[in-house]
C-alpha positions in Angstrom: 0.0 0.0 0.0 1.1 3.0 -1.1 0.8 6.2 1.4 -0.3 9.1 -1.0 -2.4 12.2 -0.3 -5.3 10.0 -1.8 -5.5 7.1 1.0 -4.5 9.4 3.8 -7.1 9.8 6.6 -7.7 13.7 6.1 -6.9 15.9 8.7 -9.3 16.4 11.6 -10.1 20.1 11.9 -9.9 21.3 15.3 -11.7 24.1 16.9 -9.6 27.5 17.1 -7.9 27.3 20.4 -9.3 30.5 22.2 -6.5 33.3 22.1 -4.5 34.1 25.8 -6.7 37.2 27.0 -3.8 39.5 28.0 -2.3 39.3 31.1 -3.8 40.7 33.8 -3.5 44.5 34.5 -3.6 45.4 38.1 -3.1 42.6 39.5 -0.2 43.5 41.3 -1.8 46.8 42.8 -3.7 44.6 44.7 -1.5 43.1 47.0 -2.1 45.0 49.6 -5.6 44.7 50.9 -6.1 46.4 54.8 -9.4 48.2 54.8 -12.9 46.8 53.5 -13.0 49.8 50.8 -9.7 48.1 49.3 -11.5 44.7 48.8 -14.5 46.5 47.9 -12.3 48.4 44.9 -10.8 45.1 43.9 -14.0 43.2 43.5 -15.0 46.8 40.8 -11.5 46.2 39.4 -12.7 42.5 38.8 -16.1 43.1 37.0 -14.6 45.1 34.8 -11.5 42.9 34.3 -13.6 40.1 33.1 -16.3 42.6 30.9 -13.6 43.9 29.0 -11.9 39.9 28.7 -8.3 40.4 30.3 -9.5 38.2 33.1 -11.3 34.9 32.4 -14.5 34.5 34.5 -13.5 31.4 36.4 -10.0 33.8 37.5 -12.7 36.6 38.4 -14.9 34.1 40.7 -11.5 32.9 42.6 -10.1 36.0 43.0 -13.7 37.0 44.6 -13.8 34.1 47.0 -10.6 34.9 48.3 -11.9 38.8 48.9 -15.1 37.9 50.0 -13.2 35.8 53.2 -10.7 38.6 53.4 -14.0 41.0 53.5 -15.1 38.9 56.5 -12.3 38.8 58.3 -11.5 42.4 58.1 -15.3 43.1 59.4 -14.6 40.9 62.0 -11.2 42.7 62.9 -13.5 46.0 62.7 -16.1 44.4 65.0 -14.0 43.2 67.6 -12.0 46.4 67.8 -15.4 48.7 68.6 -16.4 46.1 71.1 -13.4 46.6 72.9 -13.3 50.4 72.5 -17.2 50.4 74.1 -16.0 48.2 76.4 -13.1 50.2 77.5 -15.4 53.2 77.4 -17.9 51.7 79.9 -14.9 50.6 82.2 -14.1 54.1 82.4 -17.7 55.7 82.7 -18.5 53.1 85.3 -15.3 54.0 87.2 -16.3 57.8 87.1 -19.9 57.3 88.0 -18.0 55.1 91.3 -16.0 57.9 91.9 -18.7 60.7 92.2 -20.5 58.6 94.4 -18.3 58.3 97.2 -17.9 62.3 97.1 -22.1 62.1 97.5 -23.1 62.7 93.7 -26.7 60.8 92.9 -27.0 60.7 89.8 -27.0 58.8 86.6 -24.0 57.2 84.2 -24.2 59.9 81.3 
């Protein structure tokens, strides 16, 4: 058997492998990520990193896991840090309010 163009199996056409989307712009100005408006900036950043196609979507809903546990933690941090300010507040209030009444002051916490 001869091997000519003729009796060769013809070549399988493939669909177009999708082109690489860019690299991803900005990526490294978000490294640093301390307050809740930072994350809440990234996630914008991300929307319209996958509209305009230099991220793909499945990048996009990683990337916005990670922020949204980030998000959490840092309201969290925020939380706990007013609980102990209110806290510390009242301490002080109450210790006032002790003071004043062993000088003879009736009266309420204010």
């Amino acid at each position: 058997m001869n091997f000519t163009e003729e009796n060769l199996a013809p070549e399988k056409k493939r669909a177009p492998r999708p082109k690489k989307r860019g690299n991803a712009c900005g990526v490294k100005e978000w490294i640093d990520l301390d307050t809740a408006a930072d994350v809440k900036r990234c996630f914008r950043w991300l929307e319209q990193s996958m509209r305009d196609g230099t991220l793909q979507a499945a990048d996009c809903h990683a990337m916005r896991m990670v922020g949204e546990s980030l998000l959490k933690a840092i309201d969290m941090t925020d939380l706990e840090e007013k609980i102990v300010d209110l806290s510390e507040r009242y301490e002080r209030l109450y210790e006032q309010h002790q003071a004043r009444q062993k000088n003879g002051f009736r009266g309420r916490i204010q």
